[in-house]
C-alpha positions in Angstrom: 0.0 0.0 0.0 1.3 3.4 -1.1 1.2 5.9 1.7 1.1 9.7 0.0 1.0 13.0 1.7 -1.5 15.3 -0.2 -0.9 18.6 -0.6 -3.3 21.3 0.6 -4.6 22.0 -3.4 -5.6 18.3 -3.5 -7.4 17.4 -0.4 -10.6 16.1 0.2 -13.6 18.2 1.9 -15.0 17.1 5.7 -16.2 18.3 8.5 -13.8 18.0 11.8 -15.2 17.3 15.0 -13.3 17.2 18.6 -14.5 15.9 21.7 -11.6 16.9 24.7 -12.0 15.0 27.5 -10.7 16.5 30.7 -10.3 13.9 33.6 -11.2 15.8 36.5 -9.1 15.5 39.7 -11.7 17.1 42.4 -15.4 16.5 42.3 -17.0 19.3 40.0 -19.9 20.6 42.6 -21.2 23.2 40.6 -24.9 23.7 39.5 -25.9 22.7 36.0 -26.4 25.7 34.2 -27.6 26.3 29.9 -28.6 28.7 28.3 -32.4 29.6 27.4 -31.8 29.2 23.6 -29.5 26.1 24.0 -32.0 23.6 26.1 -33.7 22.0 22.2 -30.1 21.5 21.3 -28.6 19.8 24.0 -31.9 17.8 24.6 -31.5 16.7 21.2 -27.5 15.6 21.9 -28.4 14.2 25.1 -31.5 12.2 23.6 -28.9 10.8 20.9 -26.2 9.8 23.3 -28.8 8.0 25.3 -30.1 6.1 22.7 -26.6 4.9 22.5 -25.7 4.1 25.6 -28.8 2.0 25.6 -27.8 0.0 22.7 -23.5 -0.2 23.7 -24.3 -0.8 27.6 -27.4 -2.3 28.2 -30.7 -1.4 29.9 -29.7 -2.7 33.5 -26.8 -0.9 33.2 -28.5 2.6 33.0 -31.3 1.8 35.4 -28.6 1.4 37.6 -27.3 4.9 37.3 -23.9 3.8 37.6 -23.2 7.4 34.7 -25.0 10.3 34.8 -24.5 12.8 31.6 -25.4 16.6 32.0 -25.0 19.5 30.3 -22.8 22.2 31.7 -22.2 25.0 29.4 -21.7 26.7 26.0 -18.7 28.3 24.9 -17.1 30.1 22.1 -13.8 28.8 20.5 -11.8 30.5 17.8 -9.9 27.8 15.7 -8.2 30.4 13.7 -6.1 33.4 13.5 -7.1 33.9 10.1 -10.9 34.6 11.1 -12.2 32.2 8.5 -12.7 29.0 10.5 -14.5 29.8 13.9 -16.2 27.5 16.2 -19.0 29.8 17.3 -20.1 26.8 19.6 -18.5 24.1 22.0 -20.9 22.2 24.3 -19.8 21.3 27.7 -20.6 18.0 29.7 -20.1 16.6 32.4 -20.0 12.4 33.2 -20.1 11.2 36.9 -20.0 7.7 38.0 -20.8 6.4 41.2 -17.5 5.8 42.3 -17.1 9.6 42.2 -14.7 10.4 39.1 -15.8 12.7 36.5 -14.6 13.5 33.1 -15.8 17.2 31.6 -16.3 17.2 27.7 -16.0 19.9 25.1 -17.8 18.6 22.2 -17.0 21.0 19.3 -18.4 20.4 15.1 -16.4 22.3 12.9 -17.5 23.8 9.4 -16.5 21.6 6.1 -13.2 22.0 5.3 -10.1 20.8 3.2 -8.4 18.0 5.5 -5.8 19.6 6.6 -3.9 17.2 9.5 -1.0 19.3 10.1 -3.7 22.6 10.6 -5.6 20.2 13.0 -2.3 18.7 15.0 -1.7 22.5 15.8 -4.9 22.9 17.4 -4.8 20.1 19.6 -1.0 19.7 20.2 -0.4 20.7 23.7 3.3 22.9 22.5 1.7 24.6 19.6 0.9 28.3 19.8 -2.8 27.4 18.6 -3.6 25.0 20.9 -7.1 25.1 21.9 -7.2 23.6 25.5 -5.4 26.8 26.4 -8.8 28.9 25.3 -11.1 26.8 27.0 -8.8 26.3 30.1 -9.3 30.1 30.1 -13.0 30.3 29.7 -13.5 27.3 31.9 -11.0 27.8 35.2 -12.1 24.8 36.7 -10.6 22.7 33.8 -7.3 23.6 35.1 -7.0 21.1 38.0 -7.9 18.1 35.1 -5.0 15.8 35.7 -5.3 14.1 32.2 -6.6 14.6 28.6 -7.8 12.6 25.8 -8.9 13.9 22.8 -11.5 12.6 20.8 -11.3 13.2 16.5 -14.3 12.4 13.8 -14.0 12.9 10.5 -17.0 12.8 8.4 -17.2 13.0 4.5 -19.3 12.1 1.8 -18.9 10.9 -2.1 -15.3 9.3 -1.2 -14.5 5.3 -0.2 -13.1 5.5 2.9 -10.8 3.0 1.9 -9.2 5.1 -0.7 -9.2 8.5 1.7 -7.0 6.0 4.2 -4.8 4.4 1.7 -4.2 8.0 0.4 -3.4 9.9 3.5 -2.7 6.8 5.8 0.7 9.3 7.3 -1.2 11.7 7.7 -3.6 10.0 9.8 -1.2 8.0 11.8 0.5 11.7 12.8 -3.5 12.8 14.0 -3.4 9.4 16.3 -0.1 10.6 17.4 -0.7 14.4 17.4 2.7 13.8 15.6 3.9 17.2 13.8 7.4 15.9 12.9 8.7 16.5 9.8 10.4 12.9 10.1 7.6 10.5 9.0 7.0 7.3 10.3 8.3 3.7 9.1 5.9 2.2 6.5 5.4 -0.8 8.6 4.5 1.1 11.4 1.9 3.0 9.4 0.9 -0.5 8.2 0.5 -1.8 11.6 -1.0 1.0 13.0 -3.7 1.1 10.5 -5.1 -2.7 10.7 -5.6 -1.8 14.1 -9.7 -0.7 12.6 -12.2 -1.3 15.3 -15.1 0.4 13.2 -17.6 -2.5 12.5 -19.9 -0.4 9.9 -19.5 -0.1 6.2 -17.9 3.2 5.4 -16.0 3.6 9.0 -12.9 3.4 10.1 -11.7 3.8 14.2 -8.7 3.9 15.6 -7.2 4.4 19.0 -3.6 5.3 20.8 -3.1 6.1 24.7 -4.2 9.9 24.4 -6.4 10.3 20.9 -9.3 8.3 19.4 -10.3 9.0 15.7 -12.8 8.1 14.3 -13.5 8.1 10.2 -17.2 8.2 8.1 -17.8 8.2 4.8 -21.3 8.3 3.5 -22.6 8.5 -0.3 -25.5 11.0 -0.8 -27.9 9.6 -2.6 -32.1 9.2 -2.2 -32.2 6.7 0.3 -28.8 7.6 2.0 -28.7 10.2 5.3 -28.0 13.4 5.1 -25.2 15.1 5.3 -25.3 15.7 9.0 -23.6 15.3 12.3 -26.0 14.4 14.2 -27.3 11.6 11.8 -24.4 9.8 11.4 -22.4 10.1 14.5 -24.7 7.6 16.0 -23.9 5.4 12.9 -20.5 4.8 14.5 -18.8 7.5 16.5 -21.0 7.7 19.4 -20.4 3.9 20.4 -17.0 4.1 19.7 -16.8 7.7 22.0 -18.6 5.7 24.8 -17.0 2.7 24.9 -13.7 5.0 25.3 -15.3 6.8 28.0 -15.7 3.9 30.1 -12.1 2.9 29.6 -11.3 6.7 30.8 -14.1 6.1 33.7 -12.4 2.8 34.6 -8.9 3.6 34.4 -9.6 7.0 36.9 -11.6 4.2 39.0 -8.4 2.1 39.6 -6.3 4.9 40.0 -8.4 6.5 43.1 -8.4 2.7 44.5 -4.7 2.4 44.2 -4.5 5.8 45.8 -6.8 4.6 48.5 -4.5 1.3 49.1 -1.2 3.4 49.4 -2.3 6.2 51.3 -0.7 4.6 54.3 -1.7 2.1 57.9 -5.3 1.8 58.9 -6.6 -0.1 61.4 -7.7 -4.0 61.0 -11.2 -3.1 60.6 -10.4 0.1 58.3 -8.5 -2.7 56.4 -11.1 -4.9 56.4 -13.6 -2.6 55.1 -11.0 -1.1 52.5 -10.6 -4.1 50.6 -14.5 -5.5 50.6 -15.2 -1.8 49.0 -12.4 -2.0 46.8 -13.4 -5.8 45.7 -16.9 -4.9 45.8 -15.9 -1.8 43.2 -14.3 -4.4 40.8 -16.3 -6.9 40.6 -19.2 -4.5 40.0 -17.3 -2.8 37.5 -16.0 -5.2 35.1 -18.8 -7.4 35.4 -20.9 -4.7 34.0 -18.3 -3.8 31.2 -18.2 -7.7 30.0 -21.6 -8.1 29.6 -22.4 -4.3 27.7 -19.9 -4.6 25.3 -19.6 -7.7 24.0 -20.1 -6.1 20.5 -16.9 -4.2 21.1 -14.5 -6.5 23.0 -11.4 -6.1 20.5 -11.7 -2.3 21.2 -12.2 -3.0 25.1 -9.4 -5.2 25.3 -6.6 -3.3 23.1 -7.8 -0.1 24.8 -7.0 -1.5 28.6 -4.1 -2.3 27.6 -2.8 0.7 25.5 -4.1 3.1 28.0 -2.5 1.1 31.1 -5.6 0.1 32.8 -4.2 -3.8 33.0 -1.5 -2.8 34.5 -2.8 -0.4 37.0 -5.4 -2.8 37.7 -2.3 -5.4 38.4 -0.8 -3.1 40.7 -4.0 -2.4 42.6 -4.3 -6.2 43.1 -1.0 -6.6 44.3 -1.8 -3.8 46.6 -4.6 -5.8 47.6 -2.7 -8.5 48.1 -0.7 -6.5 50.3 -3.6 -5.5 52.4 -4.6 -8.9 53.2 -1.3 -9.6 54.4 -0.9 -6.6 56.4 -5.1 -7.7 57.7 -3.8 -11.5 58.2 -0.2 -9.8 60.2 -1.7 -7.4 62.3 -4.4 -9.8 63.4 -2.1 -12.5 64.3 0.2 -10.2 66.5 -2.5 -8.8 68.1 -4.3 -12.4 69.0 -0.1 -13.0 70.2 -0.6 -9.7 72.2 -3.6 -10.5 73.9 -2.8 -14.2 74.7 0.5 -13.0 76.1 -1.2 -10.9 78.1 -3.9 -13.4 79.4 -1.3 -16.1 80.0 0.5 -13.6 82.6 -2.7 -12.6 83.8 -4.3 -16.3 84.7 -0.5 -17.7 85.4 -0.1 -14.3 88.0 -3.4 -15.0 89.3 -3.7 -18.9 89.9 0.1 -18.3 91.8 -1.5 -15.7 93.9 -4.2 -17.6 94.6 -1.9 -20.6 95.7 0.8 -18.7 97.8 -2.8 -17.1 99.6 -3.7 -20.6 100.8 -0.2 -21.6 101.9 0.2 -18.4 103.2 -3.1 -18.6 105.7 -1.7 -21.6 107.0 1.2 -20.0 108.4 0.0 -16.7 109.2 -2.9 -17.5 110.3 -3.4 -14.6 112.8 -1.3 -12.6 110.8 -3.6 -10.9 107.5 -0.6 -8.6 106.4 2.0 -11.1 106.1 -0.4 -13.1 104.2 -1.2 -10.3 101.9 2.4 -9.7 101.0 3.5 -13.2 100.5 0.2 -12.4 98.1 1.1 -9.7 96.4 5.5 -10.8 95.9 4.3 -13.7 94.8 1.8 -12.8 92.1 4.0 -9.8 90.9 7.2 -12.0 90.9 5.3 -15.0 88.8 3.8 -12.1 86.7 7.7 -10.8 85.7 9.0 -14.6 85.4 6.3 -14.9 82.9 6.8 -11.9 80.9 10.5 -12.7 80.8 10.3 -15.7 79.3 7.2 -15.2 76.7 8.5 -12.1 75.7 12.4 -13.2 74.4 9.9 -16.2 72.6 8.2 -13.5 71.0 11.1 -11.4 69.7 
């Protein structure tokens, strides 16, 4: 396959769309606010991403309420010193899951345009001078405080096979799943490679995925009994369930990294230990039960996205960490169940002395209580130090 940069003259017409996902690293408490002329429209995108969350994760899994989706705001982002391509709106969302992580979205639909991957790279590369984030960081302060972002990118076009638009710019679409800008391109086999990696399973589609950018790729043909041209048509067709089943890798990999957190935060007590782990299992169990049975449909993209984005691994290390609990559980119950019977056996063995120096005692000081208490008390509190003497070098 022939790998061929286009040049700007030559490229086909789409229309961009971004989806930044900002993993949130303190609760977001704030009230849901949107404006009075935006409500139809984000009805209409929240109706739409219902109906596929339905279909990608099941109906127990939403009567559950395990995710909540709400709108947050609208914004304004210039993409474009130039003035001629400007995003006049980006809706913001936010996702909370029960276990208390949130990710805040900027969904943003650009006009048609010549594909232009270098143009787009400088938009969402974090050292380029247009990088976007830096806008909506400002317009959104609470973004700030996201520890991590992935960025979501669809391409939509129509009249083209989409097997031809990848085979032509298959670099240039490797550098978008990179936000590569280097002027060094990459190894043909490395293109090759990346680009079997297709996890679209409609006709027309193409979706790929590295450890910080998803894209996704639709080609329609107009015709009388096609769609239209539209966004919110076809997104459902394949980029919505691909953008979800990504989000609950994002959910589940923040979901493991508050439990790791949890596990290493330092000593509890046996019953905070206790109580620690059943959560912790209780979480996991929960979790990826759920995940196996929604997306069944998508298990190639489940499995190569857990491990690409680190989630098997961090789930390893919180199950070592476990592992670590119940040892430190097991440890500090058997040294305590030493502590106490050490304890008890000078206790009963201080005691039962006492108690036999008291009658010998009475026999011979019969008129005499005092001397009988002392030979009591030495004797108890002599028995009581043998004993502690010789348990306690067993014990070291």
């Amino acid at each position: 396959m022939t790998k061929v940069r286009a040049s700007s003259g030559s490229s086909i017409r789409v229309r961009p769309s971004f989806v930044l996902a900002f993993m949130l690293e303190h609760p977001f408490e704030s009230k849901t606010y949107v404006r009075e002329d935006d409500k139809v429209y984000n009805q209409e995108r929240l109706n739409e991403l219902h109906n596929v969350e339905l279909h990608v994760l099941g109906a127990d899994f939403l009567e559950a309420e395990r995710l909540k989706r709400r709108p947050i705001s609208k914004i304004s982002i210039p993409f474009a010193k130039d003035g001629d391509l400007l995003q006049n709106s980006t809706e913001v969302y936010l996702i909370t899951h029960r276990e208390g992580v949130q990710i805040m979205e900027a969904w943003m639909e650009l006009p048609e345009q010549e594909f232009d991957a270098n143009r787009w790279i400088g938009w969402l590369k974090n050292d380029s001078e247009d990088y976007i984030v830096n806008v909506i960081r400002e317009t959104l302060p609470y973004l700030k405080q996201s520890t991590h972002l992935f960025t979501f990118i669809g391409i939509l076009g129509k009249d083209e096979k989409v097997e031809e638009f990848i085979n032509k710019y298959a670099t240039d679409i490797i550098n978008l799943i990179y936000l590569d800008s280097s002027v060094i391109p990459f190894k043909d086999s490395f293109v090759d490679d990346e680009l079997s990696k297709n996890f679209c399973l409609r006709e027309g589609g193409a979706s790929y995925v590295s450890n910080s950018v998803a894209l996704n790729i639709m080609f329609v043909n107009q015709g009388k009994n096609n769609p239209e041209f539209d966004h919110i048509n076809l997104q459902g067709r394949c980029a919505l369930p691909f953008i979800i089943s990504i989000e609950l890798l994002l959910l589940e990999k923040q979901i493991l990294e508050k439990y790791y957190r949890r596990l290493t935060r330092g000593s509890l007590s046996i019953i905070g230990l206790i109580g620690l782990k059943q959560e912790i299992l209780n979480g996991l169990e929960e979790y990826y039960g759920i995940i196996a049975r929604a997306t069944q449909f998508s298990a190639p993209l489940m499995e190569y996205g857990q491990r690409i984005l680190g989630i098997d691994d961090l789930y390893d290390s919180v199950v070592d960490r476990l592992d670590a609990v119940t040892f430190d559980i097991t440890t500090n119950y058997g040294r305590n169940t030493n502590v106490l019977t050490f304890w008890l056996t000078i206790l009963f063995g201080s005691l039962d002395t006492g108690l036999l120096t008291e009658s010998i005692a009475s026999i011979y000081y019969a008129h005499n209580l005092l001397m009988t208490v002392l030979w009591t008390a030495l004797t108890t509190v002599v028995t009581s130090l043998g004993i502690y003497a010789l348990l306690y070098r067993r014990m070291k």
